[in-house]
C-alpha positions as CSV (number, residue, x, y, z in Angstrom):
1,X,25.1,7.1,-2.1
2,X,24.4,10.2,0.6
3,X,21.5,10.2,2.1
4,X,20.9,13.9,2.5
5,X,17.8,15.4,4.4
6,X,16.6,16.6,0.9
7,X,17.1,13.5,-0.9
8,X,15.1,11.7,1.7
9,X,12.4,14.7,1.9
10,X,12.1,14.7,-1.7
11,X,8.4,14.3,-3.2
12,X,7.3,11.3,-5.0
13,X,6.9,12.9,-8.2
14,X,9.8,14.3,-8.2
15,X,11.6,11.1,-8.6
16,X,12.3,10.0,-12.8
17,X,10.8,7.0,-14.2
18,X,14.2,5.9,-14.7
19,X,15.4,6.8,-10.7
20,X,12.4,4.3,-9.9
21,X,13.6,1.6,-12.4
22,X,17.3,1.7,-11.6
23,X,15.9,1.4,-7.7
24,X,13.5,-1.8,-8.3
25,X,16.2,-3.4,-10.6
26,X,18.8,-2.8,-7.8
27,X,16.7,-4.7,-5.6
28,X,15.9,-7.5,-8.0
29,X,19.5,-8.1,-7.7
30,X,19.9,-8.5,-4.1
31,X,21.2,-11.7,-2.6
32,X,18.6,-10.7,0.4
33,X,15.7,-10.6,-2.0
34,X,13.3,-12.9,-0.4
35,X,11.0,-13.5,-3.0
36,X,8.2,-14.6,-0.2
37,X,6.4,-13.2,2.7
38,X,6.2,-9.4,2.9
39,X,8.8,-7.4,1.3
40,X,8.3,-4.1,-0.9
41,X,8.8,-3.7,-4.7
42,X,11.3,-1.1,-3.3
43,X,13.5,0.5,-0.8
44,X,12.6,0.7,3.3
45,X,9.7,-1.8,4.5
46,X,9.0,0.3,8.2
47,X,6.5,-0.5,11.1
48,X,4.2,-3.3,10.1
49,X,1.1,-2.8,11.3
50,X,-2.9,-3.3,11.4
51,X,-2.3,-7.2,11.2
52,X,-6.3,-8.5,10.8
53,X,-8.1,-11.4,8.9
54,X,-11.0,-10.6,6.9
55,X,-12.9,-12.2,3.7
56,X,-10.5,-15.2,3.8
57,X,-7.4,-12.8,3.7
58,X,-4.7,-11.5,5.7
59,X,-4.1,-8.0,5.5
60,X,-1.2,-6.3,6.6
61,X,-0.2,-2.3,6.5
62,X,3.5,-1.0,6.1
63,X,5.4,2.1,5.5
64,X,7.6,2.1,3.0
65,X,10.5,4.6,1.2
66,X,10.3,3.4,-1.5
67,X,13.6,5.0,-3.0
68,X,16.2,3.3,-0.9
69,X,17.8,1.2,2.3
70,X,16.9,4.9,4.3
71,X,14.2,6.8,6.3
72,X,12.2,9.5,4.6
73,X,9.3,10.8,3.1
74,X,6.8,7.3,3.9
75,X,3.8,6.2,2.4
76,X,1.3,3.1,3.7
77,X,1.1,0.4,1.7
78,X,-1.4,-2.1,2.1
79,X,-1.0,-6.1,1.1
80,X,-3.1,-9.4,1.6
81,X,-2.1,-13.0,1.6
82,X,-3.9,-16.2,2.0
83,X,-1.2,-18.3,3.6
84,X,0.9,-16.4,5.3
85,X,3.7,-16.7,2.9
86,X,3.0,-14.8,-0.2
87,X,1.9,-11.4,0.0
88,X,0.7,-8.8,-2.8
89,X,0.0,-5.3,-2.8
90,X,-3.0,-4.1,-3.3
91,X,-2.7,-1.4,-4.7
92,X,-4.1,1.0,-2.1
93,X,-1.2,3.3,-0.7
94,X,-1.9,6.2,1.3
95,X,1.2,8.6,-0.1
96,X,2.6,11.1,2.5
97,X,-0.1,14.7,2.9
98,X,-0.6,17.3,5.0
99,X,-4.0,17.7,5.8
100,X,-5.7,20.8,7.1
101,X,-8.6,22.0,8.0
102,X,-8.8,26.0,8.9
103,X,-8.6,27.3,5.3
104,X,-12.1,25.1,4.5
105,X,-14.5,25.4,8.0
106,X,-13.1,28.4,9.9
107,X,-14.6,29.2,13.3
108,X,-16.0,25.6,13.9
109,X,-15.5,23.0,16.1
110,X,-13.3,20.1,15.8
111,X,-10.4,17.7,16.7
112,X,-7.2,17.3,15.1
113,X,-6.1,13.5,15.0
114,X,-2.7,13.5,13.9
115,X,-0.3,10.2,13.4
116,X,3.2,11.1,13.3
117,X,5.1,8.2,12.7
118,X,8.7,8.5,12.1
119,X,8.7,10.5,8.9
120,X,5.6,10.1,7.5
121,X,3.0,13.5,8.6
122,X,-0.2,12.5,8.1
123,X,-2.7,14.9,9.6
124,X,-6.4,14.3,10.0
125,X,-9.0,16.5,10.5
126,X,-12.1,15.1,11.8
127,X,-15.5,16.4,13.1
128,X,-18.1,13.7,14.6
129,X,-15.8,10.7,13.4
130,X,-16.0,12.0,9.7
131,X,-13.2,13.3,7.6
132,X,-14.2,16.1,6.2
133,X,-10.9,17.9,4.4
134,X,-8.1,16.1,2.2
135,X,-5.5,19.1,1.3
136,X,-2.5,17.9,0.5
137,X,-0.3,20.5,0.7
138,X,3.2,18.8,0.4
């Protein structure tokens, strides 16, 4: 399979249920399937990060294409564990957005924190440490 700029640019919900299915049974099937410690349901786990202990859990961030062995559009998923070994998702994924601010508070102050991490854009617009615009416009 070609990993083309638009296949790996492609958005999430563009994807079928059965495109999904055929990529998590794929993987099922791998003799490299760990079935322990952190792995995703799917495709590229990327750049572990924001390692931390709290409420008697691990919690540990990563980005993750979900549709294949490739780098592309990412999203963060978030997982816990309580020994280290076995780790769950969450359910909390941040998916990949573009967020601006102009079109909402023109003509006032405030700085752009941006995180550009490989593939994945995520843009936030903050004004005294608050959020204060999610537009996704991808």
């Amino acid at each position: 399979m070609e990993w083309t700029t638009e296949r790996r640019y492609r958005r999430y919900e563009d994807w079928t249920k059965e495109e999904k299915q055929a990529i998590q049974d794929h993987m099922a099937k791998s003799p490299w399937h760990t079935h322990y410690h952190v792995e995703p349901k799917a495709g590229l786990l990327n750049d572990p990060n924001g390692f931390s202990y709290f409420d008697g859990k691990w919690i540990l961030f990563y980005q993750n294409f979900p549709f294949g062995a490739a780098h592309g559009l990412k999203s963060w998923v978030q997982t816990e564990s309580e020994d280290l070994v076995h780790f769950k998702e969450t359910g909390v994924t941040l998916l990949p957005q573009i967020w601006i601010a102009m079109e909402l508070i023109p003509d006032q102050p405030c700085s752009l924190v941006t995180n550009y991490s490989y593939s994945t854009l995520e843009m936030f617009v903050m004004q005294n440490g608050f959020v204060i615009l999610t537009k996704s416009v991808l």
